[in-house]
N, C-alpha and C positions, 0 to 999 in steps of 0.2 A: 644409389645402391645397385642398382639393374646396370648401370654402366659399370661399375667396374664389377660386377657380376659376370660379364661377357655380355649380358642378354638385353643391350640397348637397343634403339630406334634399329629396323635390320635386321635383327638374328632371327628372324625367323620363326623364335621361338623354337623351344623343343620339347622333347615328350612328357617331360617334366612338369611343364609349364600346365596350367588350370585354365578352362576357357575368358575364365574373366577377366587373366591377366592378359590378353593377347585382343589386338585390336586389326582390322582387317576394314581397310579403305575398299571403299566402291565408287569408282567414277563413271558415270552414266551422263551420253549425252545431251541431253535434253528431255523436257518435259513435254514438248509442243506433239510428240508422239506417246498416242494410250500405251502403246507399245512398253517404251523404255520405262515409264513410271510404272507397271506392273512387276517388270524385269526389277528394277531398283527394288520394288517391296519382297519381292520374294525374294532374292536374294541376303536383303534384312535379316526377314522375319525369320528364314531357314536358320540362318546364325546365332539370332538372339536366341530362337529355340535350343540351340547347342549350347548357351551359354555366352558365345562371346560378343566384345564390345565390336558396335561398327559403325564406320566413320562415312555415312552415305551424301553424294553430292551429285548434283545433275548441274554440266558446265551450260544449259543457257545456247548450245549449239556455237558456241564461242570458242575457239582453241584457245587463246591469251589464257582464258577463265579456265579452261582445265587442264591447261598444264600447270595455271596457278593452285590450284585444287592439289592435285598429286603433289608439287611441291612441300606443299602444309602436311598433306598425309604422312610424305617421308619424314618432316621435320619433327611429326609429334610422337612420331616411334610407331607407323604399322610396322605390323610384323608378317601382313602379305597383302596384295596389290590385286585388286580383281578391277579392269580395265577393259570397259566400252570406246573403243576412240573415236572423237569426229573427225579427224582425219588420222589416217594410219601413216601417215608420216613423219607426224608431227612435233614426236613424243620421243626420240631419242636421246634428249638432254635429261628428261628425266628419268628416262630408264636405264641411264649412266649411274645417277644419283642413286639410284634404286638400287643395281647392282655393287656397287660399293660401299651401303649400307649395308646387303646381302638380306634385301629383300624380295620374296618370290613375285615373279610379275606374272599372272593369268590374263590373259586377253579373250575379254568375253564377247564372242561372237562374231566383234573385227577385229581379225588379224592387225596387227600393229607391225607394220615396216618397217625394215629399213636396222634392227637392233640388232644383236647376240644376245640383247637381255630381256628376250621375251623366254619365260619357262616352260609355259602350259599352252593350250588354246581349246576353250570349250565352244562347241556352235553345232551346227545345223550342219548337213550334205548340201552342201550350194550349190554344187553344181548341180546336182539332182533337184536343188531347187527349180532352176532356170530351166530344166527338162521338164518338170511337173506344170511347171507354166505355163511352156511352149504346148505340151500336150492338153492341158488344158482349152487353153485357145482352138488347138482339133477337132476338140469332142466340143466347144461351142458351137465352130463352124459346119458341123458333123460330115469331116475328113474323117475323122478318126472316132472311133469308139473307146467307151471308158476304160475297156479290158486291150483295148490299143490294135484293134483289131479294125480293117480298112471301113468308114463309116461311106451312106450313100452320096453323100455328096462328092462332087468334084471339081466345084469354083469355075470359072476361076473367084476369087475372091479377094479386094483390094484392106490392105491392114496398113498400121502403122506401127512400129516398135520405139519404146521407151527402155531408158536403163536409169539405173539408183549414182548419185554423187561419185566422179571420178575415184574421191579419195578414199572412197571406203572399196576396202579390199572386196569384200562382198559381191560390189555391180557388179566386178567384171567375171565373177564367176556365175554372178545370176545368168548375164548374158551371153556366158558361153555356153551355157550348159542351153539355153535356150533356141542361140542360134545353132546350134547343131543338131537340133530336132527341126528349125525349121527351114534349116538350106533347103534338103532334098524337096521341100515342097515348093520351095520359090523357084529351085533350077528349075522342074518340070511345070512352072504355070500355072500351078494349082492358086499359092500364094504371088500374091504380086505388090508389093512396098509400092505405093504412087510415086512416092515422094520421091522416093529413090537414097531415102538417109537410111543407111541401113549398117554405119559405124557407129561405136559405141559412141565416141567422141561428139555426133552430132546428133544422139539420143540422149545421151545424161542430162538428169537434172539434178543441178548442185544442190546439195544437202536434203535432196530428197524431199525437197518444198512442192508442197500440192497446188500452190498459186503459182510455181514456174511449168508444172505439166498442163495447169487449164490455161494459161497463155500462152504453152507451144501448140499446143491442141486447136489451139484457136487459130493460131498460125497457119498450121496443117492444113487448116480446113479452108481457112482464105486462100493458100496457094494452089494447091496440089485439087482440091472438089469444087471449084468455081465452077467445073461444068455439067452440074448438078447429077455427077456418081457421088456416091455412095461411101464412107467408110464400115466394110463389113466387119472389121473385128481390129483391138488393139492389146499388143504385149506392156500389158503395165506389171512391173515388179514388183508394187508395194500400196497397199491398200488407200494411205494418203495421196498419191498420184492417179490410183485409180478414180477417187472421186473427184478431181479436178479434173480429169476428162472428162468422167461422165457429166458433169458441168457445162465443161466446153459444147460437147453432144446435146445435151439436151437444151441451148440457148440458142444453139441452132437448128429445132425441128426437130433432134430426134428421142424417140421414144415414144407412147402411146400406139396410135395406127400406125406411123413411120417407127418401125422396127429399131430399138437401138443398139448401136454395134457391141461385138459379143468384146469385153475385156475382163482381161486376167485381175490377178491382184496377191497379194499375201502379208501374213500377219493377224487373219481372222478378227480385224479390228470390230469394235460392234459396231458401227456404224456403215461398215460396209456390210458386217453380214447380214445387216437388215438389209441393205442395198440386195443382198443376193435374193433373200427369204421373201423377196419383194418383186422379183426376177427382173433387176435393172443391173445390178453386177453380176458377169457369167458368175463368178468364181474366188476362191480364196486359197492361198497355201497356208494351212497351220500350222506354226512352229510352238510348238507348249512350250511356254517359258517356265512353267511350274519346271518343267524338266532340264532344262538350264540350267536356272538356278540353281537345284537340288546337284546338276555335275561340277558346277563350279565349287560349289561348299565341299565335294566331297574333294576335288580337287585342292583345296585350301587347307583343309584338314588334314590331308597327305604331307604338305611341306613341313606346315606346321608340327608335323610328328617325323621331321626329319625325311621321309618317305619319299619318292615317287610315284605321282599320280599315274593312274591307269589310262593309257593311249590305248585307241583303237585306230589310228591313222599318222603313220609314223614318214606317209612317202609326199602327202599334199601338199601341205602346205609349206611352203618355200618362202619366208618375209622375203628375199632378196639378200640377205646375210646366212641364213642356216633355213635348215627346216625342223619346225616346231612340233613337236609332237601333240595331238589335236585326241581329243575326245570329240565325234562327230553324232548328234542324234538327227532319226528320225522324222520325215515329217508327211504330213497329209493333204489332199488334196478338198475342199470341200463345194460342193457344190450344195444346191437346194435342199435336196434329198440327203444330204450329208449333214445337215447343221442339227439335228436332233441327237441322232446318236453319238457324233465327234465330240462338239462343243457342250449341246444340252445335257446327255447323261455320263459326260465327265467331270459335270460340275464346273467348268470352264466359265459357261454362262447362265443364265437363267431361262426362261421362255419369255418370261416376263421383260427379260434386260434386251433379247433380241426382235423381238415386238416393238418395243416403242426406241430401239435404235442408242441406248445408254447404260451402261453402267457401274451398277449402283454404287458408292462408297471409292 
């Protein structure tokens, strides 16, 4: 009846239409990150609270498995498309199908490449990301002050820099937005790369694996501090790469009386922010996924009612085929003194969950 209703697998749905009838695929990449399985439930749960059905699936870090995923989704009649990619390339065969069925495609947090049938994109300021990081690392090193104002140090000071999986659109905004807070400190001395890897290309670690950052780290440190200097400070993007250096660092010497090197991080995962709360990770960038989710839903809800969702960045982002009108939030920077008030009295975490380094449910 719904097919030749007009309102099969595709339509969209319209304003007619009741929450329960209307089903709304969520493809999430993996689970091996606290991150995404947070992201996936509240996403969920935001929905079911609206009433509608949803079809949630984490591909396993696998593309085969989620483009097989989204296939199923289109096949069984969503009526919109909320899309985390593991790589943003990847996905143009289905977001053909998508398009043709005439269902809305949301790209949640990575940009998806490469289509015309990307609709929405909700996420983060990334490139402000990569600046909160970079500056981060400053106010570790104490270049820089919190309010950004010149700290007393002035190095010189030897660092390393990391960047997140080629394929995710994300790295390479983390790391621009990073490296151009940290040229002017490299041109003049202050900062000095030993290594001398200081393109993206020979910083990425593919799919964002925390056992590929503690075996370049380890690397690092075999080639470039054989002559027993120092690594003062590293630009890590993302809290699971953080702890794999801090890994790497710490199997070789550092930390306790030998000082361990200041590294960034983000994603406020709890195991790092006990890393921080413990003072072995400088730092954290938190991106509230409560708040995410809550943009995408509202984002979903708009198609669904026929609508266009509400853009706050209409010039960013550019898949390579068009530019996608993006909903961009918010995000913070957390350090030691930060994790009470950010994370504890938002409710985000507990005391108790960043204490013993887990949590709960």
């Amino acid at each position: 009846m719904a097919a030749c209703s007009g309102e099969g697998a595709g339509s969209g749905g319209n304003s007619g239409d009741k929450p329960a009838d209307l089903t709304i695929g969520v493809s999430m990449p993996t689970q091996t990150s606290e991150r995404w399985i947070a992201d996936g439930n509240s996403v969920k749960e935001k929905l079911e609270a609206k009433g509608y059905k949803v079809d949630l699936q984490y591909a396993g870090d696998d593309i085969p498995t989620q483009s097989q995923q989204i296939d199923q989704m289109i096949t069984r009649g969503a009526d919109v498309l909320i899309i985390a990619a593991i790589d943003g390339t990847a996905l143009s065969g289905q977001l053909q199908a998508a398009a043709e069925a005439k269902i809305p495609v949301i790209a949640y947090d990575r940009l998806i490449r490469d289509s015309p049938n990307v609709d929405f994109y909700v996420s983060f300021d990334n490139y402000k990301v990569g600046v909160a990081q970079a500056s981060a690392l400053l106010v570790g090193l104490g270049v820089q002050n919190k309010d950004g104002s010149k700290g007393s140090a002035s190095g010189p000071f030897n660092i390393e820099l990391f960047a997140g999986s080629l394929d995710d659109n994300n790295a390479h905004f983390f790391f621009n937005g990073a490296m151009d807070t940290l040229k002017p400190f490299i041109d003049d001395g202050t900062l000095k790369v030993k290594s001398g890897q200081t393109k993206i290309e020979q910083v990425a670690i593919l799919r964002w694996q925390q056992e590929g950052a503690q075996k370049r780290m380890e690397d690092l440190l075999t080639s470039s501090y054989n002559d027993g200097t120092k690594v003062d400070g590293v630009l890590s993007p993302y809290d699971g790469l953080s702890r794999g250096i801090i890994t790497a660092l710490q199997n070789a010497g550092y930390g306790g009386a030998n000082k361990i090197s200041v590294v960034t991080g983000q994603d406020a995962e709890i195991a790092s922010v006990k890393l921080i709360n413990d003072g072995v990770q400088n730092s954290t960038i938190f991106k509230d996924t409560r708040l995410l989710a809550e943009q995408a839903v509202v984002a979903a809800e708009a198609f669904l009612q026929d609508k266009t969702p509400e853009a706050n960045d209409t010039n960013t982002y550019n898949n390579g085929v068009k530019v996608v009108p993006s909903y961009l939030l918010p995000v913070q920077t957390v350090y030691k003194d930060e994790i009470k008030p950010v994370l504890i009295d938002s409710g985000y975490y507990t005391a108790e969950e960043v204490a013993v380094g887990q949590a709960k449910g």
